[in-house]
C-alpha positions, 0 to 999 in steps of 0.5 A, spaced: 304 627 872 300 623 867 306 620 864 309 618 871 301 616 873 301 611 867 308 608 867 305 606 874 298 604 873 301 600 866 306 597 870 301 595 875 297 592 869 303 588 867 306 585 873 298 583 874 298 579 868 305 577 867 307 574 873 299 571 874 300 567 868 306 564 871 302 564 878 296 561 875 300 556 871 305 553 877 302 554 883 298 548 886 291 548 887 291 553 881 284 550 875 290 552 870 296 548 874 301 546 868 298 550 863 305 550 860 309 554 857 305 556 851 299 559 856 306 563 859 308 565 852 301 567 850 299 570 857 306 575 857 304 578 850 298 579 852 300 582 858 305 587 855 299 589 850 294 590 853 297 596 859 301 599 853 294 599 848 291 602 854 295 606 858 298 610 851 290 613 850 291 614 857 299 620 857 298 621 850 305 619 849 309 612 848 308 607 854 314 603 856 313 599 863 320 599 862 327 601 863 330 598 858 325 601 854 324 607 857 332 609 856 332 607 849 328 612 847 330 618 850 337 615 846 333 616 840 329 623 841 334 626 845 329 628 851 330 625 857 326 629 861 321 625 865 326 618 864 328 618 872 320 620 874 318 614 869 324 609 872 321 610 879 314 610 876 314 603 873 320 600 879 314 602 884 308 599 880 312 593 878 312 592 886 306 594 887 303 589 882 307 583 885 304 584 892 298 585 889 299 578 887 303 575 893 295 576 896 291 574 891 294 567 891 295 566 897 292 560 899 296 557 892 302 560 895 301 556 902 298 551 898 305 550 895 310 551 899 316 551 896 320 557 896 324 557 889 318 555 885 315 562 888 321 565 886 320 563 880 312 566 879 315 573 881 323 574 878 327 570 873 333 564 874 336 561 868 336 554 866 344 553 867 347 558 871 353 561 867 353 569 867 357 571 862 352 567 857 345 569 862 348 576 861 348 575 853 341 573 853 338 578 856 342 583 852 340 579 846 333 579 847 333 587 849 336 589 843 331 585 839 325 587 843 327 595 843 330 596 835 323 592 833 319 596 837 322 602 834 321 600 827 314 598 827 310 604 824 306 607 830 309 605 834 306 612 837 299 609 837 297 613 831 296 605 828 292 599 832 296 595 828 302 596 831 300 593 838 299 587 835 306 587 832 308 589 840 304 581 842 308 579 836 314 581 839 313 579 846 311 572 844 317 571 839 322 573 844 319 569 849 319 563 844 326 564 843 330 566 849 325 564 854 328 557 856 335 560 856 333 566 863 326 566 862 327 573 858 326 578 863 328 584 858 325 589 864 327 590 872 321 593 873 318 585 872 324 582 875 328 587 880 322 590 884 317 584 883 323 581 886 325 585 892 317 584 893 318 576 893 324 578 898 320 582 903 313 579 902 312 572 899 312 567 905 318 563 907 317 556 907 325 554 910 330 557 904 326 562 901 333 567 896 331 572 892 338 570 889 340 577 887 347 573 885 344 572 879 338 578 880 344 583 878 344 581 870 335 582 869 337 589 871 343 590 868 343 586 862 337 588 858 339 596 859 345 595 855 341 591 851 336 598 849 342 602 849 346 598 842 339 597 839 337 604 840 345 606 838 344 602 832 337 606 830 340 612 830 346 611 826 342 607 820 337 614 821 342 618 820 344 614 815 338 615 811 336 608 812 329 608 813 324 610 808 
């Protein structure tokens, strides 16, 4: 039970952190309007380490607070017990954290008013629509986010080192292919904090979860877990690896 606690507590943190730096930096009337996307990058790596550190300590096993993640590595361990438990766990936290935030900016939200800059605070858009390659950005991105967090030593928790390769990681990913789609490389960050925007954001006269393109943030980066976890495998039964 503390495995499905701490993916929905952790998730929770996540959203909190991640998708309010993109409130704080695009909502008007925020102190911090138009810190850009520097503040973003810093922000969501954080975002990332800190509930990964802390909720780690907290289950005794590798936090994931994404699917992706969490798929990735059942495929290298070969348990997969508790990964449907984890996926609701972190889908539902990744809501939860979202609506949390929906109140919290209220006023900021209101004080905005328009809808797809909401959106945007919430869940993920490219910056030129084209499915094929916004596909392949996600799948990118995933696959470099989930081999590299299975090669950092410690990746277990046993070294402090290896949470400020997972920074690292998060703000190199983001640095990269954050202009392309906004580099979700989660569903429990963009599909439930989406469906949460849906439900609970208010509506300003067009408001569109745009679930047209909100398929590829939920689809693409579990692939994208899935060949790096793959290819993990092989060059470990390659003795590849020291």
């Amino acid at each position: 039970m503390s495995v499905y606690l701490g993916e929905f507590i952790g998730t929770i943190i996540l959203v909190l952190l991640g998708d309010g730096v993109c409130c704080n930096v695009n909502l008007e009337k925020s102190g911090f309007k138009g810190g850009g996307a520097v503040h973003i990058l810093i922000g969501w790596g954080m975002a990332v380490m800190v509930p990964a550190f802390a909720m780690s300590r907290f289950t005794g096993c590798p936090s994931a607070f994404n699917p992706a993640v969490t798929i990735g590595i059942a495929l290298r361990t070969g348990d997969w017990s508790t990964v449907p438990g984890q996926i609701i766990a972190q889908l539902l936290g990744g809501f939860v954290g979202a609506a949390i935030l929906i109140l919290l900016y209220h006023d900021h939200i209101n004080a905005t008013g328009n809808d797809d800059t909401v959106r945007g605070c919430f869940c993920t858009a490219p910056s030129i629509p084209n499915p094929a390659l916004n596909f392949l950005s996600e799948f990118v991105a995933t696959f470099v986010l989930v081999f590299t967090l299975a090669l950092i030593p410690g990746a277990a928790g046993e070294s402090n080192v290896s949470w400020v390769l997972v920074y690292g990681v998060i703000v190199a990913c983001g640095a990269s292919f954050g202009g392309l789609t906004g580099y979700a490389m989660n569903a429990a960050r963009d599909s439930a904090p989406r469906l949460a925007y849906q439900l609970l954001a208010p509506n300003f006269g067009k408001k569109n979860a745009n679930w047209e393109y909100g398929w590829i943030p939920l689809v693409a980066p579990i692939c994208g877990g899935v060949v790096a976890s793959l290819l993990y495998n092989a060059l470990a039964a390659a003795q590849m690896f020291g």
